[in-house]
C-alpha angles and dihedrals in degrees: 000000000000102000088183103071084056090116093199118188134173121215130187130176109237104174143140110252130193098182150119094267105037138003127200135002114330096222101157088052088044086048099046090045091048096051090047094050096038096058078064099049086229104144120224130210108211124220103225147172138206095266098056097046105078084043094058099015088113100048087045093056089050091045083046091055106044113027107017105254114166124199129218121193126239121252110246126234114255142203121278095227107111089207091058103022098103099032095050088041085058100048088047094049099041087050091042082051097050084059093051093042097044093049087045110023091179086065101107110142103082107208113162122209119217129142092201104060125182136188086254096068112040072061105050083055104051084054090058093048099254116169093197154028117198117196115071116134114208108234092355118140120171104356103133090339090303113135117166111138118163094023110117135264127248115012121334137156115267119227095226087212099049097031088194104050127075114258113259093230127004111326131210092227123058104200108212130198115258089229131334125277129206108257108205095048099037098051093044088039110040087220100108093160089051085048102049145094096253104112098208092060101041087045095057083041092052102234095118130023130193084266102039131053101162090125095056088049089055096053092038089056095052082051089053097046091062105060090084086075108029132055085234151003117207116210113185115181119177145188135182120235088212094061088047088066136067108187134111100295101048132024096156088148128012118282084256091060090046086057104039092049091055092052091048085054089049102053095038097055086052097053094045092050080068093078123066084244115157112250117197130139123254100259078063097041108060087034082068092051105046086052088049108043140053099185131023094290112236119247125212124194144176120192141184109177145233129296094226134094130202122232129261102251146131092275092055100041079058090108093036086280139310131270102236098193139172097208124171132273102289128197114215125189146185146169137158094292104037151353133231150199117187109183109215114277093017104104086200127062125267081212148026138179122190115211091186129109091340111134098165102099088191098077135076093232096241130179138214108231118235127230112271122187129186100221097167134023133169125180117189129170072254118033141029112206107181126166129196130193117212114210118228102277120156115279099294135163099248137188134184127196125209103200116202141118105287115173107151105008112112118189109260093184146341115199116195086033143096091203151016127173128174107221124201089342085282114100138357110238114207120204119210150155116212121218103202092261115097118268147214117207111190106192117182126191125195140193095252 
């Protein structure tokens, strides 16, 4: 492992709310996260409007200060009409902005919050010279209006015309994850919000308690396994201030949620300042990437899930119940084109999403799979010769995966292939694009 390309932030939302369910600045709850975090000296970047500035500015400058925390605006709410939508969104977030940047003058890096996203405003953004959008949520649909199935997962470049799909090239926005989900349980389940790193929904699904957080170490611990193979691995975790207090103003969840999600988050910053991770706040985050990446970087992981099952509840027979598993290891992949799951022993995917030339933002991207046949295989103490034909299918991005127990092989070539790399000694991933003809792929491993 390599603990150190664990990229770990903290987000809380720290706005001002005039709503059914709150109303105000939820200073108790932004009190109670920043004290949790900060034992830890784990800074946070704040998600804030400009309502509940004037009312933290102080407590900010002081975090700032002395243990690092960052803030991003949120993104306002705009008018419906199409012929005045991005010009009123940009008026509200340049004035929004003169607030933030008037109150922290070192905040330089502008980076919006919003979990319904629109074309409009990765635009708007990118107008206003805003380098990211936090808020997108990996195989959710419906969950509070998000819908963003077939997107990627972590950190990637947003096409500002096809706000789903990855940028060709480098992009001005990185769009970042709202908060982590676990990958091996939301892909195989379709429940991405059960399965997830937000406390207040694994606690009402059962998975953690105020007193048990197996579940999140487990997941953590897929996140950390896969930083051998990839730059980085993003880990976002958040959690909103309004939901960490019970008063007056805001009752989002009972008092003994309140309590009990404070204790997960304590005893889960405690167990992940035990690897040498890298802590930093958002702002800092996609700064890096930007520095460090000219195109959406791909991601490659391998999960295996987690042990531990959710109850059976109200919370969890929402959506008419929730798949508990356990499924088998699972390699997921992405890059700028497609993205792929590959189940353990299936050398196709058992799904694939084409990025490319796709413009309907209404669809998941799939894929029909093309015929792939095995017409020669040789395994030696030495060598592995294996050799794949690919049937006629439509000009695709394509992968195939040979699962096996590899330690020590290394690939010493792939013809008919861009790209093969062996992960975790446990499969060889090979990278294609179709171009509508049949194809032979010869891949050949070797003892190094």
């Amino acid at each position: 492992m390599r603990p150190e390309r664990l990229i770990y932030t903290f987000v809380s939302y720290a706005s001002n709310y005039n709503t059914s369910w709150g109303k105000g600045t939820a200073l108790e709850g932004i009190e109670r996260t920043a004290t949790l975090a900060h034992k830890y000296n784990i800074p946070v970047t704040w998600i804030v409007n400009g309502g509940s500035v004037p009312m933290i500015k102080d407590w900010i400058l002081s975090w700032h200060e002395t243990y690092g925390d960052d803030v991003i605006l949120q993104c306002p709410m705009y008018g419906q009409d199409p012929r005045n939508r991005k010009a009123e969104l940009k008026a509200l977030l340049e004035q929004e902005w003169n607030i933030v940047q008037e109150a922290f003058p070192w905040a330089k890096t502008r980076v919006a919050a919003r979990g319904q996203i629109s074309q409009e405003i990765i635009q708007a953004l990118e107008e206003l010279d805003f380098q990211g959008l936090w808020g997108y949520c990996w195989e959710q649909t419906w969950w509070d209006g998000i819908s963003h199935k077939g997107i990627p997962w972590g950190f990637w470049y947003v096409d500002s015309n096809r706000y789903k799909i990855p940028h060709q090239g480098k992009g001005k926005i990185v769009g970042c994850e709202w908060t982590v989900r676990d990958f091996n349980r939301t892909y195989h389940s379709g429940c991405p919000c059960i399965y997830s790193t937000d406390p207040n929904d694994v606690l009402r699904a059962g998975l953690c308690t105020g007193d048990n957080i197996e579940y999140w170490k487990d997941l953590f611990q897929d996140y950390l396994n896969n930083t051998d193979h990839n730059n980085h691995v993003f880990f976002l975790q958040q959690q909103e201030a309004h939901e960490m207090e019970y008063s007056d103003r805001f009752a989002v969840f009972p008092e003994e949620h309140v309590k009990e999600c404070a204790s997960m988050l304590d005893h889960f910053f405690r167990y992940i300042k035990t690897f040498p991770i890298t802590f930093t706040t958002l702002p800092a985050a996609i700064r890096m990437y930007h520095e460090e990446n000219s195109v959406t970087a791909k991601s490659c992981i391998l999960t295996s899930g987690s042990r531990h099952q959710p109850e059976t509840n109200e919370y969890t027979l929402t959506l008419g119940g929730t798949a508990a598993g356990p499924w088998p290891e699972t390699f997921l992949y992405y890059d700028s084109r497609c993205q792929m799951a590959f189940v353990k022993g299936e050398c196709t995917p058992r799904t694939l999403r084409s990025y490319a030339g796709k413009c309907s933002m209404d669809e998941e991207f799939l894929e029909t799979i093309p015929q792939v046949f095995t017409v020669s295989y040789e395994k030696t103490e030495k060598n592995i010769d294996i050799t794949y034909e690919i049937g006629y299918h439509p000009p695709i991005p394509f992968g195939l995966v040979y699962w096996d127990d590899l330690r020590g092989y290394k690939a010493a070539s792939c013809e008919g292939a861009c790209h093969v790399e062996i992960i975790k000694d446990k499969l060889a991933f090979i990278r294609m694009d179709l171009d509508g003809e049949k194809r032979k792929v010869h891949l050949k491993l070797e003892q190094s």
